[in-house]
C-alpha positions in Angstrom: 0.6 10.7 -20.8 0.6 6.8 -20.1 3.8 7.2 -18.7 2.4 9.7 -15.9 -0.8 7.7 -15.5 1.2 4.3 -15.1 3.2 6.0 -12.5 0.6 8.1 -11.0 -0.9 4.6 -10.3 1.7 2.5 -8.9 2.4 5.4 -6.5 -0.9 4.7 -5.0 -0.4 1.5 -5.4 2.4 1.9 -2.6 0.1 4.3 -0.6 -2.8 2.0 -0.4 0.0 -0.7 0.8 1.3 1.9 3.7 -1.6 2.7 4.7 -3.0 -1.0 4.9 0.0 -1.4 7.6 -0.2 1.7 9.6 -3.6 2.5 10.0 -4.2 5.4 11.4 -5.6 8.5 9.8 -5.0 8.9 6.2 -1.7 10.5 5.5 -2.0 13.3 3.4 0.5 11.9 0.9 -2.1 9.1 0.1 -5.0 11.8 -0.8 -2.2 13.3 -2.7 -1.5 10.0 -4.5 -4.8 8.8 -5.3 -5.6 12.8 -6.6 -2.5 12.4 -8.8 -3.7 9.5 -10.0 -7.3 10.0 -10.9 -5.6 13.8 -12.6 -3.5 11.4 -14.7 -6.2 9.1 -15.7 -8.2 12.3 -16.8 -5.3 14.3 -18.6 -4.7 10.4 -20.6 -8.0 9.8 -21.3 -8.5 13.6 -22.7 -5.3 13.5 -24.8 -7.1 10.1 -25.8 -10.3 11.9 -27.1 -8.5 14.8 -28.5 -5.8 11.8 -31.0 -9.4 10.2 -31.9 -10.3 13.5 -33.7 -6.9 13.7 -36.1 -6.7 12.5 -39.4 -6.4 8.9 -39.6 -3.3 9.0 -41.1 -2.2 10.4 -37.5 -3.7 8.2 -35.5 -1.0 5.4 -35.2 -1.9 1.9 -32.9 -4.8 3.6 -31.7 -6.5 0.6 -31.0 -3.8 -0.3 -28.9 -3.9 2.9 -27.3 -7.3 2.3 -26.5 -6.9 -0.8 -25.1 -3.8 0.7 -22.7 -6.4 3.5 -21.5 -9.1 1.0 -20.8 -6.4 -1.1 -18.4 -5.5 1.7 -16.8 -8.8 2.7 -16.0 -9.5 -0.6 -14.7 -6.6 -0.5 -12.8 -7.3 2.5 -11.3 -11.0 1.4 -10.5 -9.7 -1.1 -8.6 -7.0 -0.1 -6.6 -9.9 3.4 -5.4 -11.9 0.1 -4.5 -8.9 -1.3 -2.7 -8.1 1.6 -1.1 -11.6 2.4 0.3 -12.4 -0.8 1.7 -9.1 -0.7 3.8 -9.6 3.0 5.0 -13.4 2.1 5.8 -13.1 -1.2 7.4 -11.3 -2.9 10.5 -9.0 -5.1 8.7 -6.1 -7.4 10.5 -2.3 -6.8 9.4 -1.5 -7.1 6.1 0.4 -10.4 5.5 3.6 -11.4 3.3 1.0 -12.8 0.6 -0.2 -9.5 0.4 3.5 -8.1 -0.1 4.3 -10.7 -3.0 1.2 -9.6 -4.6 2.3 -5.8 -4.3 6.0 -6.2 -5.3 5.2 -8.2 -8.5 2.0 -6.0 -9.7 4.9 -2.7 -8.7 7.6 -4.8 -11.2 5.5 -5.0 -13.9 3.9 -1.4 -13.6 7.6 -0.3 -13.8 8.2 -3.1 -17.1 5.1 -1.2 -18.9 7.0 2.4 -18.0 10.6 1.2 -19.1 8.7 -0.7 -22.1 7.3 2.8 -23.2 10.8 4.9 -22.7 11.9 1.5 -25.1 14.3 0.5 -22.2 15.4 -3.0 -20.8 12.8 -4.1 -18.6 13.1 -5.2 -15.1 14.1 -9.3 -14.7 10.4 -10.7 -14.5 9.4 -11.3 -11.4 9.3 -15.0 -9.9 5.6 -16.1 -10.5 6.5 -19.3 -8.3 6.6 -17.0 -5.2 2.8 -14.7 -6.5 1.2 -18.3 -7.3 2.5 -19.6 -3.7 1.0 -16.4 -2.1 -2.2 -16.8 -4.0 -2.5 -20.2 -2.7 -2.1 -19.4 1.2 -4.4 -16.2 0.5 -6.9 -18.7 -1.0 -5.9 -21.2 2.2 -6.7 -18.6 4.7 -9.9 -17.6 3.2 -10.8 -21.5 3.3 -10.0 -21.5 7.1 -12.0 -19.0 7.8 -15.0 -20.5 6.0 -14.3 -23.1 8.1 -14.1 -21.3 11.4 -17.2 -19.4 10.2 -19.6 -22.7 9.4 -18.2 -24.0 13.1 -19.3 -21.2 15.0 -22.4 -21.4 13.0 -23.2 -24.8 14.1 -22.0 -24.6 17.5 -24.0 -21.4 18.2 -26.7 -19.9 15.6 -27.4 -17.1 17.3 -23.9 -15.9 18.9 -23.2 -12.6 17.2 -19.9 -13.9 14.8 -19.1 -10.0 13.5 -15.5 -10.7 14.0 -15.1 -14.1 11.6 -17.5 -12.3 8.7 -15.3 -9.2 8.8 -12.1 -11.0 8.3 -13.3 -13.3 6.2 -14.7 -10.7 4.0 -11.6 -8.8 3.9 -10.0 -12.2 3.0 -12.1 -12.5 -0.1 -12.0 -8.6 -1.1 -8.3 -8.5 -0.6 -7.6 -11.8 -2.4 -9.6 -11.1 -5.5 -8.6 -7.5 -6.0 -5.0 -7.9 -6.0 -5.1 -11.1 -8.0 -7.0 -8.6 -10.2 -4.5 -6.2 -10.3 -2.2 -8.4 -10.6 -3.6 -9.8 -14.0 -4.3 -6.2 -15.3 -0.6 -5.0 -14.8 0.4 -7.9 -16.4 -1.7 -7.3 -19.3 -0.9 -3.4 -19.8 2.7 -4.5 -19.6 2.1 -7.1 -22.5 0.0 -4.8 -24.6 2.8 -1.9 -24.4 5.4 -3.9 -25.0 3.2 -5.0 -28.2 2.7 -1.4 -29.1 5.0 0.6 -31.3 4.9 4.4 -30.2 7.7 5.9 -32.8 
């Protein structure tokens, strides 16, 4: 179950990325993906319920477990708010920052998967690279602060819709896939923590 639920989510992971350079109307294989993946979350957090009623002598890591259900709920929270502020909102292209941020968070989804089939994880993935594009995503939110308190002063009362929409979709961007970023990383150290036999 947090096999299917891993994957579930790191296919809409990749949807919400398509999507976010396309535009468009919503391909139906990103409903499909983000249905999968709330269906996931639900059959994990059922067979979750269901292991809490055993006897204990049955119930094996189960705070760990917990803990791996919680992330992935977390996860899932946020990528569903990811995903419907791009499909609601004009946003600009998405940039390479936003790819490094994607990749990695992909690698160590996949890490958590390979560390629950108990197989060799992927070669970690170069956090030089994620903390440089966390730095020009934080740079470009700056510089459109910036911009923002410029046209501010230069003309109060000039409608300035197009600067507060990017720069909110520089802040909600930022923050959510450094978020997801940190809870990937997380659910892959708590699995590999976990032993499942």
């Amino acid at each position: 179950m947090v096999k299917e639920s891993i994957g579930a989510n790191k296919n809409y992971l990749q949807e919400i990325d398509s999507f976010y350079h396309i535009k468009g109307t919503l391909p139906t294989s990103y409903k499909l993906s983000r249905k999968k993946a709330f269906l996931e979350m639900g059959n994990l957090s059922a067979s979750f319920q269901r292991m809490t009623q055993e006897p204990k002598y049955k119930q094996k890591e189960l705070s760990q477990l917990y803990k791996i259900v919680g992330l992935n709920q977390t996860f899932l929270s946020a990528l569903a708010s990811l995903g419907t502020f791009i499909q609601n909102h004009k946003t600009t292209a998405a940039s390479k920052n936003f790819e490094v941020f994607v990749s990695h968070i992909c690698t160590n989804l996949e890490n958590a998967i390979k560390g629950l089939e108990e197989e060799e994880t992927l070669k970690g993935f170069d956090t030089a690279r994620t903390e440089k594009a966390a730095s020009a995503l934080l740079k470009t939110y700056k510089e459109l602060l910036v911009e923002r308190e410029n046209q501010l002063k230069e003309d109060p009362v000039k409608d300035q819709k197009d600067v507060q929409l990017r720069l909110q979709e520089a802040q909600l961007v930022s923050s959510q896939v450094q978020w997801l970023l940190e809870i990937s990383e997380n659910l892959q150290k708590t699995i590999a923590k976990t032993n499942f036999s």
